[in-house]
PDB file of N, CA, C and O in Angstrom:
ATOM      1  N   UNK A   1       0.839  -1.150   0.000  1.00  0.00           N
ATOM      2  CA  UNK A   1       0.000   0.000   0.000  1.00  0.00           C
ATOM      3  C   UNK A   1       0.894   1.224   0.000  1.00  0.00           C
ATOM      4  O   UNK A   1       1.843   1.196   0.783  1.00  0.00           O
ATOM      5  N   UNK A   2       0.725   2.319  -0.781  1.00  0.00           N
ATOM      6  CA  UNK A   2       1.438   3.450  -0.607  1.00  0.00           C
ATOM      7  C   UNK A   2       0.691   4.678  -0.961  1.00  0.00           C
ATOM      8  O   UNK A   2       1.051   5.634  -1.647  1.00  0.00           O
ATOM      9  N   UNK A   3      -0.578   4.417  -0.265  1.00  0.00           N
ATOM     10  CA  UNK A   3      -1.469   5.882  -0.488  1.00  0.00           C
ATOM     11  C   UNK A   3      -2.730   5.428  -0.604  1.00  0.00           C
ATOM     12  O   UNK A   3      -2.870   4.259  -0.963  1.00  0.00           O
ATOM     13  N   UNK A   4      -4.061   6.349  -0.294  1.00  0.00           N
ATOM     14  CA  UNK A   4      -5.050   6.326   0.108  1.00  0.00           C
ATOM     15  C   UNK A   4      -6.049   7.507  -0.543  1.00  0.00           C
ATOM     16  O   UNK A   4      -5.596   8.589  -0.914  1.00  0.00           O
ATOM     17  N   UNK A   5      -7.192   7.224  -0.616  1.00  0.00           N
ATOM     18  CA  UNK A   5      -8.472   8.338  -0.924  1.00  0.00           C
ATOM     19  C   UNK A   5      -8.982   8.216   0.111  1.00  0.00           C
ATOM     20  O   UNK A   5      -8.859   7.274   0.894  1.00  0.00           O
ATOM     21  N   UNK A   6      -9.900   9.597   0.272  1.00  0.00           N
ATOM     22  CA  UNK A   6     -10.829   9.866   1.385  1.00  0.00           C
ATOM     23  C   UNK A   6      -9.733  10.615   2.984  1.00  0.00           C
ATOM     24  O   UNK A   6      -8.784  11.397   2.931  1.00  0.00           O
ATOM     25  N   UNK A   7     -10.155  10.195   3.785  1.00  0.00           N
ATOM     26  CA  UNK A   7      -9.510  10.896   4.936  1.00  0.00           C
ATOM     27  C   UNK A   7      -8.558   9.854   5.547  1.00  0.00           C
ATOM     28  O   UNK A   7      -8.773   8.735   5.081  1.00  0.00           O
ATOM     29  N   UNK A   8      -7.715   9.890   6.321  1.00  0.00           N
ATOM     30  CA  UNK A   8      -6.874   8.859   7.133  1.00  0.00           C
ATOM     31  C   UNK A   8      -7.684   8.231   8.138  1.00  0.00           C
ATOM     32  O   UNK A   8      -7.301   7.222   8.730  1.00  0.00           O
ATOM     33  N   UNK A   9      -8.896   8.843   8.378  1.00  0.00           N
ATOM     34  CA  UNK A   9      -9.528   8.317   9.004  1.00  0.00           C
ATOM     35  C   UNK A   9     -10.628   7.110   8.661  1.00  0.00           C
ATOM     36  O   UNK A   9     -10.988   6.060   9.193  1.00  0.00           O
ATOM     37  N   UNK A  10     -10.890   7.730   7.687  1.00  0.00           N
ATOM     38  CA  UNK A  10     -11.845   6.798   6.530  1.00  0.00           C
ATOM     39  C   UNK A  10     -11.566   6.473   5.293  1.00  0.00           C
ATOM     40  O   UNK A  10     -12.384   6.544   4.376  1.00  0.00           O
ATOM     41  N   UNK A  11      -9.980   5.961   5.139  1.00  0.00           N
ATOM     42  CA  UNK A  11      -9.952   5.747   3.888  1.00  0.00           C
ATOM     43  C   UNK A  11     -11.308   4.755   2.866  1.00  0.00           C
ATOM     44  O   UNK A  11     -11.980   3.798   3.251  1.00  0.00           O
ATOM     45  N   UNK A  12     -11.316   5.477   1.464  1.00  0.00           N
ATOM     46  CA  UNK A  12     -12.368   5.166   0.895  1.00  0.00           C
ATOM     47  C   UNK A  12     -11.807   4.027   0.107  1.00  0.00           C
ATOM     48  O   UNK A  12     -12.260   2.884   0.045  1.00  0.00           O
ATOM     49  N   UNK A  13     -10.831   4.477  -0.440  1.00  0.00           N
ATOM     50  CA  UNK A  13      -9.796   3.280  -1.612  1.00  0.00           C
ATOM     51  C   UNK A  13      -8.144   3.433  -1.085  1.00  0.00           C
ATOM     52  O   UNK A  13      -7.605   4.363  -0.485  1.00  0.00           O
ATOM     53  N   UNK A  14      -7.709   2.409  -1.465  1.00  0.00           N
ATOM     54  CA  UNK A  14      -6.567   2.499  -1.441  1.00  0.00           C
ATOM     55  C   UNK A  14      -5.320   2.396  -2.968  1.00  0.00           C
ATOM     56  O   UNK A  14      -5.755   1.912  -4.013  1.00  0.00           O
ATOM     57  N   UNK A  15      -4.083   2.812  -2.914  1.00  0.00           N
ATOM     58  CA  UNK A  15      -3.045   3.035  -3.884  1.00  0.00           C
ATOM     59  C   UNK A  15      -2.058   1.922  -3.673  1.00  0.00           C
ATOM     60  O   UNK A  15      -1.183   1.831  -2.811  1.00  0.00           O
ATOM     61  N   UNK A  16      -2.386   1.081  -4.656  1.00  0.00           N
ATOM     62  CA  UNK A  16      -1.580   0.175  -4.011  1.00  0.00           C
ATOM     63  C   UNK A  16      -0.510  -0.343  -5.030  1.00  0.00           C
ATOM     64  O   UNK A  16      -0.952  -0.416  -6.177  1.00  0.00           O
ATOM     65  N   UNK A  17       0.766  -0.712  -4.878  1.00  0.00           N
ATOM     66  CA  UNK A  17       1.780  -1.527  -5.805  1.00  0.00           C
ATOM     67  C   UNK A  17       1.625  -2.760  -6.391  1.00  0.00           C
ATOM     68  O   UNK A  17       1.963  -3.740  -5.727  1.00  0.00           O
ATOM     69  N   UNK A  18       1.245  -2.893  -7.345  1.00  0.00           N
ATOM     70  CA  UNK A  18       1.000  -4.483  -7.665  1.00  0.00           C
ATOM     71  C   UNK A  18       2.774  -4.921  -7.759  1.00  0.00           C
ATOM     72  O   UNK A  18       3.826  -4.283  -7.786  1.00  0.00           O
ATOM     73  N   UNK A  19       2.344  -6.513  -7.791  1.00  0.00           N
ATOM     74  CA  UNK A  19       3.521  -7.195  -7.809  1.00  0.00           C
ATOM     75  C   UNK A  19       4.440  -6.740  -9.009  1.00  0.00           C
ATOM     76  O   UNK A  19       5.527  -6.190  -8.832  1.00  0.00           O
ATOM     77  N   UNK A  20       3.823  -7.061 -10.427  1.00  0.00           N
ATOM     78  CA  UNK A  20       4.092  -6.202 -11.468  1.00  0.00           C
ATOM     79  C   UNK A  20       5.456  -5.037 -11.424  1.00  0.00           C
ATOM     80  O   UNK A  20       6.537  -5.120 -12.007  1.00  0.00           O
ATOM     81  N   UNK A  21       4.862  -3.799 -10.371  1.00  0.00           N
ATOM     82  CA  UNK A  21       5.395  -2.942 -10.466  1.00  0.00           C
ATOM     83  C   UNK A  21       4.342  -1.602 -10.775  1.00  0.00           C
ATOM     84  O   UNK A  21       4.610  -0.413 -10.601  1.00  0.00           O
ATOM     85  N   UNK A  22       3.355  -2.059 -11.172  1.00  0.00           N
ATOM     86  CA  UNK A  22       1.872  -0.991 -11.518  1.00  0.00           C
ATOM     87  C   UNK A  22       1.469  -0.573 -10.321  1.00  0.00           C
ATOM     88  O   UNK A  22       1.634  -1.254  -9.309  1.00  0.00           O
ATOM     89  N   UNK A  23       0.844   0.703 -10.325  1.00  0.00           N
ATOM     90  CA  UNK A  23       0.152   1.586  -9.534  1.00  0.00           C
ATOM     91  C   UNK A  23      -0.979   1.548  -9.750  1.00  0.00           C
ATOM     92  O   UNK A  23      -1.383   1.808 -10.883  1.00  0.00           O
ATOM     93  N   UNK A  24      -1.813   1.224  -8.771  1.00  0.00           N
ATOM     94  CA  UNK A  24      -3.401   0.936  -9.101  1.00  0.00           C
ATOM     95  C   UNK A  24      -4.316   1.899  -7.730  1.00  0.00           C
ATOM     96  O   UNK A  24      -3.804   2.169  -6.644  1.00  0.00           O
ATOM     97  N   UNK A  25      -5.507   2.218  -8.086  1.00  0.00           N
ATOM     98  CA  UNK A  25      -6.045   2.680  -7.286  1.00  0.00           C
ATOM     99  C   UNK A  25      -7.210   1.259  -7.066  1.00  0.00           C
ATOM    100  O   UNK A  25      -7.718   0.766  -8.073  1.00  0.00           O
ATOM    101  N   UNK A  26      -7.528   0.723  -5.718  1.00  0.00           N
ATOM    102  CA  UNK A  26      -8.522  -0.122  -5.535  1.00  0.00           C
ATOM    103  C   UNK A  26     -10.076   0.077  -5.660  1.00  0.00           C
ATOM    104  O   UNK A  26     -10.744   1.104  -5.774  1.00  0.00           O
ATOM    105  N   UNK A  27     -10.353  -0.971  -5.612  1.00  0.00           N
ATOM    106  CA  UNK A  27     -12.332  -0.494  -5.853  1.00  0.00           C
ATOM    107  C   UNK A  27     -12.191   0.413  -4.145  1.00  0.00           C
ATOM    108  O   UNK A  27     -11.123   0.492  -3.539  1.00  0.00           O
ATOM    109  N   UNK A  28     -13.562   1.030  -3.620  1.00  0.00           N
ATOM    110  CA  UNK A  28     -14.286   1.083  -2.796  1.00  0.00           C
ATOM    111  C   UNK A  28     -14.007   0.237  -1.453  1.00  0.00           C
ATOM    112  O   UNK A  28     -14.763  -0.723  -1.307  1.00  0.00           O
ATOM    113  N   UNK A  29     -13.129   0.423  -0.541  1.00  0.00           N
ATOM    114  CA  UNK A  29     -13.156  -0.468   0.592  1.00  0.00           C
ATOM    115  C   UNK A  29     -14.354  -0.938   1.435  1.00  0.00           C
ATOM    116  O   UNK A  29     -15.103   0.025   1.597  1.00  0.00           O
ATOM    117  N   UNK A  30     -14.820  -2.035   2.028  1.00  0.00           N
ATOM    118  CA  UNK A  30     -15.464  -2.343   2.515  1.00  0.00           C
ATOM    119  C   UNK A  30     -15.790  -1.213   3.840  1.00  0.00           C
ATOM    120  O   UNK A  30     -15.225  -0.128   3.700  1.00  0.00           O
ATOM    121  N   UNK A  31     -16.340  -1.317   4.649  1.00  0.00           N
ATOM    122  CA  UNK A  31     -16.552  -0.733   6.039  1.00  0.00           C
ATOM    123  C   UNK A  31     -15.559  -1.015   7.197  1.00  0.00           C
ATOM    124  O   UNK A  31     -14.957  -0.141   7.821  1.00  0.00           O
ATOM    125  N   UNK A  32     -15.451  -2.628   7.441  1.00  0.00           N
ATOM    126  CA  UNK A  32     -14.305  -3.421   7.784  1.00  0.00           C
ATOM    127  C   UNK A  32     -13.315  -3.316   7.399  1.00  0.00           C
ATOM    128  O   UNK A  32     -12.491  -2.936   8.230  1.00  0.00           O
ATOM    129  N   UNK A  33     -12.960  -3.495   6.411  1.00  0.00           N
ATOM    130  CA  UNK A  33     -11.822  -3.502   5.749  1.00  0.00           C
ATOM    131  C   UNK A  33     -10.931  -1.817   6.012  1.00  0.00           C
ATOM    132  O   UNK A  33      -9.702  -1.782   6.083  1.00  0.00           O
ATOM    133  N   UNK A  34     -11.878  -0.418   6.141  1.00  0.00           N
ATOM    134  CA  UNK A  34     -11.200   0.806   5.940  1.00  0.00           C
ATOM    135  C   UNK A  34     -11.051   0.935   7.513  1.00  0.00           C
ATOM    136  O   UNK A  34     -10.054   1.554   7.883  1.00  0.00           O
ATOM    137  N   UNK A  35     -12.138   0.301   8.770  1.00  0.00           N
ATOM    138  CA  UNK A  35     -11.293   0.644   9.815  1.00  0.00           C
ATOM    139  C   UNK A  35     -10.349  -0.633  10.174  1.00  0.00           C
ATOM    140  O   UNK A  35      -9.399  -0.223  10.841  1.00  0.00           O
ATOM    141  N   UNK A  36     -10.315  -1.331  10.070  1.00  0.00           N
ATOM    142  CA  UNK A  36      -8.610  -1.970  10.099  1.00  0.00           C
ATOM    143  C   UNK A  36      -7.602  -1.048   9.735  1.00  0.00           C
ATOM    144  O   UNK A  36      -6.720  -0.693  10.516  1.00  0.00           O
ATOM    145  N   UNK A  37      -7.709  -0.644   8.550  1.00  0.00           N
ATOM    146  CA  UNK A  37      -6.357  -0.193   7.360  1.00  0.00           C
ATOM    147  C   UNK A  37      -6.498   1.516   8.667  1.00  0.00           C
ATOM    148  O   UNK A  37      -5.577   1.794   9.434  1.00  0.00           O
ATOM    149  N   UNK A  38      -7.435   2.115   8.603  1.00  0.00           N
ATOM    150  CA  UNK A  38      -7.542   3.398   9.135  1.00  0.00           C
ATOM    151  C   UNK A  38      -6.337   3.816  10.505  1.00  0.00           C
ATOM    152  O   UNK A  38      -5.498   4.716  10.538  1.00  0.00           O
ATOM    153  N   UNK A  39      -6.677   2.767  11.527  1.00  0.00           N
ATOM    154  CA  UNK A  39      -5.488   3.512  12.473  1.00  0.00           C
ATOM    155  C   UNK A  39      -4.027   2.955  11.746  1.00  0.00           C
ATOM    156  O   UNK A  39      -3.184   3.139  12.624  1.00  0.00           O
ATOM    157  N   UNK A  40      -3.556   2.545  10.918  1.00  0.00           N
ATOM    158  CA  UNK A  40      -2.302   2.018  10.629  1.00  0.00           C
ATOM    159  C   UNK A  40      -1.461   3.112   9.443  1.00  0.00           C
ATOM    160  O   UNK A  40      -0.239   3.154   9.306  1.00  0.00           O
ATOM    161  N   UNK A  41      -2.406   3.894   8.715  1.00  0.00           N
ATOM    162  CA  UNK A  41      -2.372   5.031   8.021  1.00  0.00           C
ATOM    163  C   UNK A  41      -1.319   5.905   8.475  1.00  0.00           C
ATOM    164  O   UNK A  41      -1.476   6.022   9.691  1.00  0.00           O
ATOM    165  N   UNK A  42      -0.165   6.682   8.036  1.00  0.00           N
ATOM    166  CA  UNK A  42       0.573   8.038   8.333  1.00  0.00           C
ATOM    167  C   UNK A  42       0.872   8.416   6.903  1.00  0.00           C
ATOM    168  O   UNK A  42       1.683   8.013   6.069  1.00  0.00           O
ATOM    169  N   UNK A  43      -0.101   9.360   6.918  1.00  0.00           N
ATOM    170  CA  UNK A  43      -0.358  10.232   5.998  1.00  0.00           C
ATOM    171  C   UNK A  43       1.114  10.760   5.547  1.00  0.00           C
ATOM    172  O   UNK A  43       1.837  10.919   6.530  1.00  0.00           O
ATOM    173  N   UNK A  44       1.776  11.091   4.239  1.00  0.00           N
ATOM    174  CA  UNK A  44       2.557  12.180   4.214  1.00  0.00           C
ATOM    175  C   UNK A  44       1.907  13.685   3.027  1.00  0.00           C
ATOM    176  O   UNK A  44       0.895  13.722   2.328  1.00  0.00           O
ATOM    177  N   UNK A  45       2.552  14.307   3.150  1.00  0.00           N
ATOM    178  CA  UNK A  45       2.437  15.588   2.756  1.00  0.00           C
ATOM    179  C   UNK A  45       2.111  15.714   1.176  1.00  0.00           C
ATOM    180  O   UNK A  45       2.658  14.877   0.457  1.00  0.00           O
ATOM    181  N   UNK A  46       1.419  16.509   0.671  1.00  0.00           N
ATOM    182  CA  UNK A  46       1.021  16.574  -1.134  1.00  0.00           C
ATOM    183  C   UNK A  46       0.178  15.297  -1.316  1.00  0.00           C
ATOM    184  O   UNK A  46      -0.383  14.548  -0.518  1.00  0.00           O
ATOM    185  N   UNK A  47       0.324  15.329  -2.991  1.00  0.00           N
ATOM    186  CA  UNK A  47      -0.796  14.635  -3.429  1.00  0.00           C
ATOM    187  C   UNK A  47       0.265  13.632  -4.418  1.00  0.00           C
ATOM    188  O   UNK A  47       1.355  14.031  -4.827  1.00  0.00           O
ATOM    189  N   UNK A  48      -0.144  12.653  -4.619  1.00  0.00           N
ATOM    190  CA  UNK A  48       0.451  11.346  -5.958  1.00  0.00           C
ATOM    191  C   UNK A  48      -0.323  11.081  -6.880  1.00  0.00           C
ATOM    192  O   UNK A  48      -1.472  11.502  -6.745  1.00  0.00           O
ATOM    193  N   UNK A  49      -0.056  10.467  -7.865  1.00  0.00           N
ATOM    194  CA  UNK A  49      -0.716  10.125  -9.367  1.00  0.00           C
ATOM    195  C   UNK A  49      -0.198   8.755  -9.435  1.00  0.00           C
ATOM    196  O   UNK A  49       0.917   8.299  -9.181  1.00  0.00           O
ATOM    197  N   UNK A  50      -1.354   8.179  -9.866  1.00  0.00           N
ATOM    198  CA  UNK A  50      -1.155   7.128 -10.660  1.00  0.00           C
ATOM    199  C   UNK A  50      -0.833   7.414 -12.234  1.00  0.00           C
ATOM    200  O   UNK A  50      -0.821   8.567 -12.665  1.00  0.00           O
ATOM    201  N   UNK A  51      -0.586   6.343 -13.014  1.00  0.00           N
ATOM    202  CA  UNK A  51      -0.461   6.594 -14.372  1.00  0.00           C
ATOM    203  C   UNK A  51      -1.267   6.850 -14.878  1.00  0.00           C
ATOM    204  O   UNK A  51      -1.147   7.442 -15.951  1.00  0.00           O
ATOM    205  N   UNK A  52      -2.828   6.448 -14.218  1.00  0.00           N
ATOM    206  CA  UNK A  52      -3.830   7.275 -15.284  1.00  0.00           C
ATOM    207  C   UNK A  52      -4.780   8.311 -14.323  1.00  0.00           C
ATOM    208  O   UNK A  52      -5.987   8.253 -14.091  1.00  0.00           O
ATOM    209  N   UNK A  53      -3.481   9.539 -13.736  1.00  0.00           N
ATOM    210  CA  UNK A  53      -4.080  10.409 -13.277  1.00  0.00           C
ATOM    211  C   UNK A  53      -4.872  10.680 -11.725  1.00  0.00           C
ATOM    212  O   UNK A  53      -5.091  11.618 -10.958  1.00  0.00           O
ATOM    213  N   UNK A  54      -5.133   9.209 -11.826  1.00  0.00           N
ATOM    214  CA  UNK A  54      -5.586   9.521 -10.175  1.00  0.00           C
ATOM    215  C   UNK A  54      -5.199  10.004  -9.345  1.00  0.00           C
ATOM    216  O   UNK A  54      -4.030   9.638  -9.226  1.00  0.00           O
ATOM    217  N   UNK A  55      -5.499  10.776  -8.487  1.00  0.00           N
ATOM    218  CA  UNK A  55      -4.700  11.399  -7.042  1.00  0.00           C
ATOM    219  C   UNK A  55      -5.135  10.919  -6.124  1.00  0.00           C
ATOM    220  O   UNK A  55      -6.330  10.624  -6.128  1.00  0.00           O
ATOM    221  N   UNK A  56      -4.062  10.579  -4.626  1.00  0.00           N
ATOM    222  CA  UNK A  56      -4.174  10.046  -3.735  1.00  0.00           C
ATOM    223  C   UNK A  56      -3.347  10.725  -2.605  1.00  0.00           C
ATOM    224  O   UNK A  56      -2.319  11.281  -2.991  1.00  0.00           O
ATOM    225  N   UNK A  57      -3.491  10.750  -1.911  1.00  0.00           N
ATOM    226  CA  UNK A  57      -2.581  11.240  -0.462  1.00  0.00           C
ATOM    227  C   UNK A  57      -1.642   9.942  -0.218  1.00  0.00           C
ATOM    228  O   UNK A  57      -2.066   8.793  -0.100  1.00  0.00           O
ATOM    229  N   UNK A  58      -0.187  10.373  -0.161  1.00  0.00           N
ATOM    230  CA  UNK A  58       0.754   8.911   0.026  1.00  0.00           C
ATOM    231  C   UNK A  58       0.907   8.895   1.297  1.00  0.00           C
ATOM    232  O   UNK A  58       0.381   9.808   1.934  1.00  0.00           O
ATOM    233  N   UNK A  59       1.587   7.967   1.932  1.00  0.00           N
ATOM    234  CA  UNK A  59       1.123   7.170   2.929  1.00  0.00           C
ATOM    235  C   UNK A  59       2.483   6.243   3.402  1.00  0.00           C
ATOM    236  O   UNK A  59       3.118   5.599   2.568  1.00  0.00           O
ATOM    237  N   UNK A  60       2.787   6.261   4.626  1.00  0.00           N
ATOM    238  CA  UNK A  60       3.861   5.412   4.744  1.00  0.00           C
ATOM    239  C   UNK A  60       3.359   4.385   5.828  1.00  0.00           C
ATOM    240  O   UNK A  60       2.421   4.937   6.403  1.00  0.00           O
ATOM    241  N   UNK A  61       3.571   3.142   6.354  1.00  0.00           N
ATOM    242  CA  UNK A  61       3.164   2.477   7.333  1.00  0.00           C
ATOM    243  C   UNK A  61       3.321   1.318   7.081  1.00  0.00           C
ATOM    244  O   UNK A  61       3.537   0.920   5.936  1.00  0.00           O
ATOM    245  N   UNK A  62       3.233   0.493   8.194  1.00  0.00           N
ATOM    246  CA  UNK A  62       3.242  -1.326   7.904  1.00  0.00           C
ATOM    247  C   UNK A  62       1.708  -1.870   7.102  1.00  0.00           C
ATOM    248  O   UNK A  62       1.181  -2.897   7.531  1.00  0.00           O
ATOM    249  N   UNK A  63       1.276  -1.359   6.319  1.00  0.00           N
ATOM    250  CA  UNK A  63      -0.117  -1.645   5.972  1.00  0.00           C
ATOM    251  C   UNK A  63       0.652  -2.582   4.673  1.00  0.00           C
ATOM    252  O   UNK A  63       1.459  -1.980   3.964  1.00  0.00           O
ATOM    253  N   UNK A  64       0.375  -4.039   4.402  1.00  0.00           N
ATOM    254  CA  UNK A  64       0.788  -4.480   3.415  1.00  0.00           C
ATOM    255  C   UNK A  64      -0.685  -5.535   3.054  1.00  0.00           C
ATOM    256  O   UNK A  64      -0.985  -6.381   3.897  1.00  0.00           O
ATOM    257  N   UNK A  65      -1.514  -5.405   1.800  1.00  0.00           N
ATOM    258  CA  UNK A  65      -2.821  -5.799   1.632  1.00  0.00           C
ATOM    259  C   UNK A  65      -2.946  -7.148   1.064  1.00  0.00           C
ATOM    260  O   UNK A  65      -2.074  -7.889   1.519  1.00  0.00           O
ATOM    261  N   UNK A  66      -3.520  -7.565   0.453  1.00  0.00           N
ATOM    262  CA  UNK A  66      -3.968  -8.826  -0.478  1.00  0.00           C
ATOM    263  C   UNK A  66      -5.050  -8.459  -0.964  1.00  0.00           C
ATOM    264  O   UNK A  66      -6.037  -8.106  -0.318  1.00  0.00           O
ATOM    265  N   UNK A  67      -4.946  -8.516  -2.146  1.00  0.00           N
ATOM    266  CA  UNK A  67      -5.503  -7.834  -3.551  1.00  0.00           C
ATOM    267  C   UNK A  67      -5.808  -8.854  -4.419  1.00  0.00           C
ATOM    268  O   UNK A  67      -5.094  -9.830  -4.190  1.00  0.00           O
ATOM    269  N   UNK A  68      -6.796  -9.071  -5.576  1.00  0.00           N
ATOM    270  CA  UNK A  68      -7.296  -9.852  -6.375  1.00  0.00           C
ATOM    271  C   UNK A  68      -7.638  -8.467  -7.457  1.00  0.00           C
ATOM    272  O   UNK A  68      -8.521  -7.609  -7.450  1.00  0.00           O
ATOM    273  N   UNK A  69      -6.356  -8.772  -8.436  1.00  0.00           N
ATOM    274  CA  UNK A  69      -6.389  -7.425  -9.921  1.00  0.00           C
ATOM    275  C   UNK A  69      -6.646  -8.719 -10.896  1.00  0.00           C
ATOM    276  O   UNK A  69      -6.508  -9.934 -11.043  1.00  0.00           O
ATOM    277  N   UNK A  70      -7.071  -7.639 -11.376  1.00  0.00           N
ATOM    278  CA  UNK A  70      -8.013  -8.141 -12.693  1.00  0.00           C
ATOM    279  C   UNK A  70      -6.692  -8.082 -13.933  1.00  0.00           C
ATOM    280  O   UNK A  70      -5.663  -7.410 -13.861  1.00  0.00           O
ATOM    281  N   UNK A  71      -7.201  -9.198 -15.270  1.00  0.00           N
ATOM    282  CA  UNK A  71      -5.568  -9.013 -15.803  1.00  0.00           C
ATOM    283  C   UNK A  71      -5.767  -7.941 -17.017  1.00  0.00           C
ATOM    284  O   UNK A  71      -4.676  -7.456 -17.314  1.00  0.00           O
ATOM    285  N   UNK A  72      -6.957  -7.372 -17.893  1.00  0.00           N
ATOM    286  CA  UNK A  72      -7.167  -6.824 -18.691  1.00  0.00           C
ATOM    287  C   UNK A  72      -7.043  -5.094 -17.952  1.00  0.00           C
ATOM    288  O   UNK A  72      -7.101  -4.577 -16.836  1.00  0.00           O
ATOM    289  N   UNK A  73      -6.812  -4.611 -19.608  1.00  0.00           N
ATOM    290  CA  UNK A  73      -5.889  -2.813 -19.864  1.00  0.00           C
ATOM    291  C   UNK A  73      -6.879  -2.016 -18.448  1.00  0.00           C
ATOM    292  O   UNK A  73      -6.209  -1.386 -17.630  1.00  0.00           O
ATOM    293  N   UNK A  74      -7.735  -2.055 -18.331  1.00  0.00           N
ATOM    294  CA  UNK A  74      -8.483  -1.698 -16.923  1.00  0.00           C
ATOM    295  C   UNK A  74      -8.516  -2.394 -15.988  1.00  0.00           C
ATOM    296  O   UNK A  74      -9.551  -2.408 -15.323  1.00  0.00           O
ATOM    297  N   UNK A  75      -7.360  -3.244 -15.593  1.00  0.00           N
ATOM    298  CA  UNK A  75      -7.784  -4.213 -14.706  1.00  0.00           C
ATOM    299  C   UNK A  75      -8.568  -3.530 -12.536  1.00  0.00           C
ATOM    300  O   UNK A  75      -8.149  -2.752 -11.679  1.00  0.00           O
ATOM    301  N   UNK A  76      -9.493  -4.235 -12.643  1.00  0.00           N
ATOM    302  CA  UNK A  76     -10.099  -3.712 -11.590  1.00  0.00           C
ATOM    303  C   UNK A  76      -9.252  -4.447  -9.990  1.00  0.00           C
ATOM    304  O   UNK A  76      -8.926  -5.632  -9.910  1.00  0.00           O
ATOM    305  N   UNK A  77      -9.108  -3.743  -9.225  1.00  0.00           N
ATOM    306  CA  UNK A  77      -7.950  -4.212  -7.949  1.00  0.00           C
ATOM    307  C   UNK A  77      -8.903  -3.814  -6.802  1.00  0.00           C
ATOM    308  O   UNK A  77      -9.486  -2.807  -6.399  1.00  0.00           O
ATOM    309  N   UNK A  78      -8.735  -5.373  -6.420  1.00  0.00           N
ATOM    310  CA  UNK A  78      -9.862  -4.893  -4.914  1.00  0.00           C
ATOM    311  C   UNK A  78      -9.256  -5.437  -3.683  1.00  0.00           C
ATOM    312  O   UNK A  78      -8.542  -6.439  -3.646  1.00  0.00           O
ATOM    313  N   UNK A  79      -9.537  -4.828  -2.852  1.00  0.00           N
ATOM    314  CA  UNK A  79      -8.329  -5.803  -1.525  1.00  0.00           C
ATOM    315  C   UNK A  79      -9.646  -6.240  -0.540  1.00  0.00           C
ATOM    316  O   UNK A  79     -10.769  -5.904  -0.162  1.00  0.00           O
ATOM    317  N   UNK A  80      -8.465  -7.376  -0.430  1.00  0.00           N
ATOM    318  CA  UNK A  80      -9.265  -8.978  -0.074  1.00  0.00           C
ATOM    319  C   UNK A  80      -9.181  -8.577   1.767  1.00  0.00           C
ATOM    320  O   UNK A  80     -10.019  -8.648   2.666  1.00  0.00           O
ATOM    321  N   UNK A  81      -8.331  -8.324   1.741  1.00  0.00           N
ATOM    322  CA  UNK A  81      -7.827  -8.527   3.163  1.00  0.00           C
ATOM    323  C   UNK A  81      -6.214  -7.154   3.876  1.00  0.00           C
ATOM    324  O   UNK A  81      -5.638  -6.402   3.089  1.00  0.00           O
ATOM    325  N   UNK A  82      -5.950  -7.198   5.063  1.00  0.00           N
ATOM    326  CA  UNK A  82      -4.684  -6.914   5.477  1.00  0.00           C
ATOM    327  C   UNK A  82      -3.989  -7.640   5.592  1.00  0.00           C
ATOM    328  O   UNK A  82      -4.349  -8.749   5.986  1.00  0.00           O
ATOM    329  N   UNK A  83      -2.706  -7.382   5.317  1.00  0.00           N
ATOM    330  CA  UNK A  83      -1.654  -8.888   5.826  1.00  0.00           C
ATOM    331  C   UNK A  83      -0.853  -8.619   6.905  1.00  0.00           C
ATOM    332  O   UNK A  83      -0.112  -9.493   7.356  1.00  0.00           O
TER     333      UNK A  83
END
């Protein structure tokens, strides 16, 4: 994980590294799923881009996810879980 939408408090999606090496923004976090990830969050300063533009607030912390990405040119990335 290396960045987040929404607040640190409520992250909405997360920015995450695929194995790859790609920058993906995730679907919609669950309810569960955003307060787990939420207190583990430290925000840093400015804004990041993905390659297609998205902005996210980056993020440093032990938050490392498990994700199920999709393999096609839009592939959709949703996290399964925290690890």
């Amino acid at each position: 994980m290396v960045g987040f939408t929404g607040s640190a408090r409520h992250p909405k999606a997360l920015a995450v590294r695929l194995p790859d090496g790609r920058g993906a923004l995730s679907q919609r976090l669950t309810t569960p799923l955003s307060s787990i990830v939420a207190p583990r969050l430290v925000p840093q300063a400015g804004r990041a881009f993905t390659k297609d533009g998205d902005s996210y607030t980056p993020a440093v912390g032990d938050v490392v996810v498990e994700v199920v990405a999709g393999t096609t040119r839009h592939a959709v990335v949703t996290v399964v879980r925290l690890r």
